[in-house]
C-alpha positions as CSV (number, residue, x, y, z in Angstrom):
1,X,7.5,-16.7,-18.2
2,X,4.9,-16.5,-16.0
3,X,2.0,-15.2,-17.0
4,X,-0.4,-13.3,-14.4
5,X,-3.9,-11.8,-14.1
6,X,-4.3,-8.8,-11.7
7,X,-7.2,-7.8,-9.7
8,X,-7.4,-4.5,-8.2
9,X,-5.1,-3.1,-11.5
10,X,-6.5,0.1,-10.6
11,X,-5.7,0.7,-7.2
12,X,-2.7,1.7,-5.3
13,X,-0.9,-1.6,-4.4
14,X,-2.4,-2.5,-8.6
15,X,-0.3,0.5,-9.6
16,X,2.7,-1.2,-7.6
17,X,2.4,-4.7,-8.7
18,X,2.6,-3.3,-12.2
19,X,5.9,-1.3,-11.6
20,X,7.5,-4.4,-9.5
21,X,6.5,-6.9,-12.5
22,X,8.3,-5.0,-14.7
23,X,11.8,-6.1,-13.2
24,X,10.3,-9.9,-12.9
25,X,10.5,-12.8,-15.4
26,X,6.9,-12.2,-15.2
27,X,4.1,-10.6,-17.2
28,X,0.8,-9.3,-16.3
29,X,-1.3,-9.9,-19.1
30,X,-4.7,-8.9,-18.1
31,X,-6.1,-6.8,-15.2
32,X,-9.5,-6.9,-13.0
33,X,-11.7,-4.2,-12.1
34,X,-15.5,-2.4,-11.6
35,X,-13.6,1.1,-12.8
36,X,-15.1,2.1,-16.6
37,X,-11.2,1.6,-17.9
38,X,-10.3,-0.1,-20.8
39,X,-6.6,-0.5,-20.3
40,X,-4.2,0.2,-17.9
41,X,-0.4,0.6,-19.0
42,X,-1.4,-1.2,-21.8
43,X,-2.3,-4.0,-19.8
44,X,-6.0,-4.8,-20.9
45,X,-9.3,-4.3,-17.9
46,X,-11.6,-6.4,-17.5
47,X,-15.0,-6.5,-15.7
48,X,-14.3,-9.3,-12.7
49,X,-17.9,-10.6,-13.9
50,X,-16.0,-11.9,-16.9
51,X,-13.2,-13.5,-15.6
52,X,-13.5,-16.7,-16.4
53,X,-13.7,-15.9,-20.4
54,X,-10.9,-13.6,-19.8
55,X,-8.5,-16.0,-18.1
56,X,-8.9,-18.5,-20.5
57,X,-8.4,-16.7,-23.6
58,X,-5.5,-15.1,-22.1
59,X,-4.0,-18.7,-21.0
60,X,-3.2,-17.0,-17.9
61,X,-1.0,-18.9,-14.5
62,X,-2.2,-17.2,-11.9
63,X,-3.9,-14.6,-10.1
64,X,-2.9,-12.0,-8.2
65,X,-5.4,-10.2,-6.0
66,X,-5.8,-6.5,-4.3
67,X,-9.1,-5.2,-4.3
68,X,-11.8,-6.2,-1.9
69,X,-13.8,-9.0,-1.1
70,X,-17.1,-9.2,-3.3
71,X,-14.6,-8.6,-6.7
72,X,-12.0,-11.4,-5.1
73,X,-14.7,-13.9,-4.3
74,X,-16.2,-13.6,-8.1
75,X,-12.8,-14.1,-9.5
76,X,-12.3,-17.0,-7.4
77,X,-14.6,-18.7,-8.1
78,X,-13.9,-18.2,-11.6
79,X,-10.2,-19.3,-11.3
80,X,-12.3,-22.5,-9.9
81,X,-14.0,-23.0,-13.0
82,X,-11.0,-22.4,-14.9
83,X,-8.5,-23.9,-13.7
84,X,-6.0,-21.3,-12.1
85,X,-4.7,-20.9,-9.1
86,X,-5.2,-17.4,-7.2
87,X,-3.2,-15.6,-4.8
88,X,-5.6,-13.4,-2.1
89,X,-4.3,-10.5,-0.8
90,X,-7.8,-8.6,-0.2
91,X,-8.8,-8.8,3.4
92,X,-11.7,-8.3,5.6
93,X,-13.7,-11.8,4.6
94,X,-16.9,-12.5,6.7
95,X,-17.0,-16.2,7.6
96,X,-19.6,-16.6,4.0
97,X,-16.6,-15.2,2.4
98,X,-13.9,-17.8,4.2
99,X,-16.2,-20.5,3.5
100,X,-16.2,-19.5,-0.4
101,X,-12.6,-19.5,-0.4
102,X,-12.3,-22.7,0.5
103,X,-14.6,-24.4,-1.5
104,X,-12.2,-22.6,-4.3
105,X,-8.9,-24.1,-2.9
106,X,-10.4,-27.6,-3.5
107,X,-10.6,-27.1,-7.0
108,X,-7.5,-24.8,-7.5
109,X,-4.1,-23.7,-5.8
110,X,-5.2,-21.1,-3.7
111,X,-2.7,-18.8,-1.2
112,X,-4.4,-16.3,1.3
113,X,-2.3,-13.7,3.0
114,X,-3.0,-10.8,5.4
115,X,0.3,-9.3,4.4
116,X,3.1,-9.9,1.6
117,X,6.4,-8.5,3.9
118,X,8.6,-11.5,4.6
119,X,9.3,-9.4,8.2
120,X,5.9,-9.5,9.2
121,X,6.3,-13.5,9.0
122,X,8.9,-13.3,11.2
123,X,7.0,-10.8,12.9
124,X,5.0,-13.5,13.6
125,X,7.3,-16.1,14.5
126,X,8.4,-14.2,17.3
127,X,5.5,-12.9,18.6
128,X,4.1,-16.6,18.7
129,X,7.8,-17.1,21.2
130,X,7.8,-14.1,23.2
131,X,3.4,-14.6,24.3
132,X,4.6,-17.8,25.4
133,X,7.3,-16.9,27.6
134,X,6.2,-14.3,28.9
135,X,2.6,-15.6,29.3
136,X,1.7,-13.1,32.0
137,X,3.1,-9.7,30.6
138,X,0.2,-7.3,29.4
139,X,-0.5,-7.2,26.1
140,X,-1.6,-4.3,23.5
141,X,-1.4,-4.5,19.9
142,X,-1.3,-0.9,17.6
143,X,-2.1,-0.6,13.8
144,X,-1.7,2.4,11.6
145,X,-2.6,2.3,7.9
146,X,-3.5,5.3,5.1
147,X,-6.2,7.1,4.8
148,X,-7.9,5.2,2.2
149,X,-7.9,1.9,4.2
150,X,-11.3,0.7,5.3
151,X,-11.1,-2.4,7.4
152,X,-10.3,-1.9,11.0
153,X,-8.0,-3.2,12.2
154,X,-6.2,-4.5,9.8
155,X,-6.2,-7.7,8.6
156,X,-2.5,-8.1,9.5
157,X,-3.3,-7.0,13.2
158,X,-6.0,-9.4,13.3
159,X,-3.5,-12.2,12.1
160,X,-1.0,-10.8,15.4
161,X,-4.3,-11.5,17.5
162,X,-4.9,-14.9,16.3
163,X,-1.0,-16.1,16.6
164,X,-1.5,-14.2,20.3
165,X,-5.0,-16.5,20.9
166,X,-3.3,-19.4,20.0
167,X,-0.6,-19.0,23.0
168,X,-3.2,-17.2,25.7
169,X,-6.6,-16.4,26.1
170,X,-6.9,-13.2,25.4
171,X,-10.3,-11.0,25.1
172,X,-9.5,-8.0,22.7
173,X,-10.9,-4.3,23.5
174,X,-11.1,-2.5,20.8
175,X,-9.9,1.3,21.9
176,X,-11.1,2.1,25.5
177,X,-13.2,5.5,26.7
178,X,-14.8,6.7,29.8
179,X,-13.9,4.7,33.2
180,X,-11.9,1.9,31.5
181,X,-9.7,-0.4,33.2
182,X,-7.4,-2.8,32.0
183,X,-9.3,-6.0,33.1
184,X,-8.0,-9.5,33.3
185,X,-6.9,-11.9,30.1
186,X,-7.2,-8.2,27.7
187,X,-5.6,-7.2,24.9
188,X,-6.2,-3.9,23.7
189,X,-6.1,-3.6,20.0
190,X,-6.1,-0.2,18.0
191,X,-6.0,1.5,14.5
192,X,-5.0,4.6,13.2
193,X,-6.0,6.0,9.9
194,X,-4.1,8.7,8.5
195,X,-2.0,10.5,5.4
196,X,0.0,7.4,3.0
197,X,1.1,5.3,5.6
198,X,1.9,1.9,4.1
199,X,1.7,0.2,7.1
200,X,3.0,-0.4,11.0
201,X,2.3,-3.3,13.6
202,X,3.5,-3.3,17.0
203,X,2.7,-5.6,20.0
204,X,4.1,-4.6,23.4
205,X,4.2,-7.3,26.5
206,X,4.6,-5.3,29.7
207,X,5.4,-6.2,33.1
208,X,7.9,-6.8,35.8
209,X,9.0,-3.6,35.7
210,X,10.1,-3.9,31.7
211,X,8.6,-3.1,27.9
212,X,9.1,-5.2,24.8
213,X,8.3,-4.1,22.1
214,X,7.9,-6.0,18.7
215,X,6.9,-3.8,15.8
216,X,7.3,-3.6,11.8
217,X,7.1,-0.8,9.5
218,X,7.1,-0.8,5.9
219,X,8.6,2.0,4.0
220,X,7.1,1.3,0.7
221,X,4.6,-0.8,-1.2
222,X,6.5,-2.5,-3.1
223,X,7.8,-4.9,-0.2
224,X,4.1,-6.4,-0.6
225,X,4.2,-6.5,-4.4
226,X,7.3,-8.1,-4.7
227,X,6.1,-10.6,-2.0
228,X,2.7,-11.3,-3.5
229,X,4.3,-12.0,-7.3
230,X,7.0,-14.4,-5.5
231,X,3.6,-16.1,-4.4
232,X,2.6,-16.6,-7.9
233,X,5.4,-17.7,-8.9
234,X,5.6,-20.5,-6.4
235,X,1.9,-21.0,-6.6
236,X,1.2,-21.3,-10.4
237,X,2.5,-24.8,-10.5
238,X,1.3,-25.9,-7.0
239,X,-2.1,-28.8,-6.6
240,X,-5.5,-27.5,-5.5
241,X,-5.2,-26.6,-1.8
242,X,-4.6,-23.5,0.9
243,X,-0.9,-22.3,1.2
244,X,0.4,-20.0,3.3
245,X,3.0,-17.3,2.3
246,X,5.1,-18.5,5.4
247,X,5.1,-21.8,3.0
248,X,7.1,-19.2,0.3
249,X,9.5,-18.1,2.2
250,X,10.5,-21.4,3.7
251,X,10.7,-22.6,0.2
């Protein structure tokens, strides 16, 4: 059985992880967070400050990660110093932050991922194909997330962008006001922010007189739960290095 630390136990997708790891030859046996909370379904919290003490007396596999950056990064770097492999699902990393990262995955197994849904992989499959042949259609690329979300776009949206830059140049706008037209090489790119939605993508490529539209909705949580434990899994036994979740669900 695998045995997993979770960071962000307190949050929503924390709450979900813990429901989805029930039904999982898995157990999460110690959690992560700033709250004041001793325990969490019985599942002991610790301060991320002490993760290193806490992962080695709990002899834990691997880490799973959903908070935000500044907890992640101290974790990781504890998982460095201890010897276990982390999975990041926390987004919104400034290039300090990347560069922390991966001074981690040379020490441990480490697996970053804008998003847990095996659609949005193939999501991104296909809109790698259709940028490229239709490599003059106009482009625009919608998010919408919950309430509660604070970076902007998402980091899944800004994953779309950097599959699209790799096939096209593209300059993103972020929203448009006033006197705005659509100028050459752009790609709009917009949020929305509103009530529980788990999240929606969509890129459309317009032009010669037809609309494409690629797009992905979740319906619940638990699609990226059940997606971010299937990366432990895979990654608890892997050598120090960065994986990709596409690298899961090829596996």
């Amino acid at each position: 059985m695998t045995r997993v630390a979770l960071l962000g136990i307190t949050g929503r997708m924390g709450e979900t992880v813990l429901e989805t790891a029930a039904d999982r030859d898995l157990e999460i046996v110690v959690g992560f967070a700033t709250s004041d909370v001793e325990s969490v379904e019985g599942v002991p919290v610790v301060h991320p400050e002490d993760a290193a003490e806490a992962l080695a007396e709990r002899d834990v596999d691997v880490v799973v990660d959903f908070a935000v950056p500044e907890g992640a990064l101290a974790v990781a770097e504890a998982c460095a110093e201890v010897g276990v492999p982390i999975v990041v699902g926390s987004t919104g990393y400034d290039e300090d932050g990347i560069a922390r990262l991966d001074a981690v995955s040379e020490d441990v197994a480490l697996l970053k991922a804008t998003n847990f849904s095996r659609g949005i992989q193939v999501l991104q499959r296909t809109v790698r194909e259709a940028v490229r042949a239709l490599d003059d259609y106009d482009l625009e690329l919608l998010e919408s997330h919950h309430n509660g979300k604070v970076d902007a776009p998402s980091g899944t949206a800004n994953s779309i962008l950097e599959t699209i830059q790799e096939e096209r140049e593209v300059e993103p706008i972020y929203g448009r006001e006033g006197h705005a037209p659509r100028g050459e090489n752009e790609i709009g790119v917009f949020a929305r922010r509103a009530g529980d939605i788990r999240g929606e993508h969509e890129l459309i490529l317009a032009g010669n007189d037809e609309v494409l539209s690629l797009s992905h909705r979740a319906e619940d949580r638990a699609v990226f739960a059940a997606g971010a434990l299937d990366a432990a899994v895979w990654l608890s036994d892997r050598t120090p290095g960065r994986y990709t979740f596409g690298e899961v669900i090829d596996a």
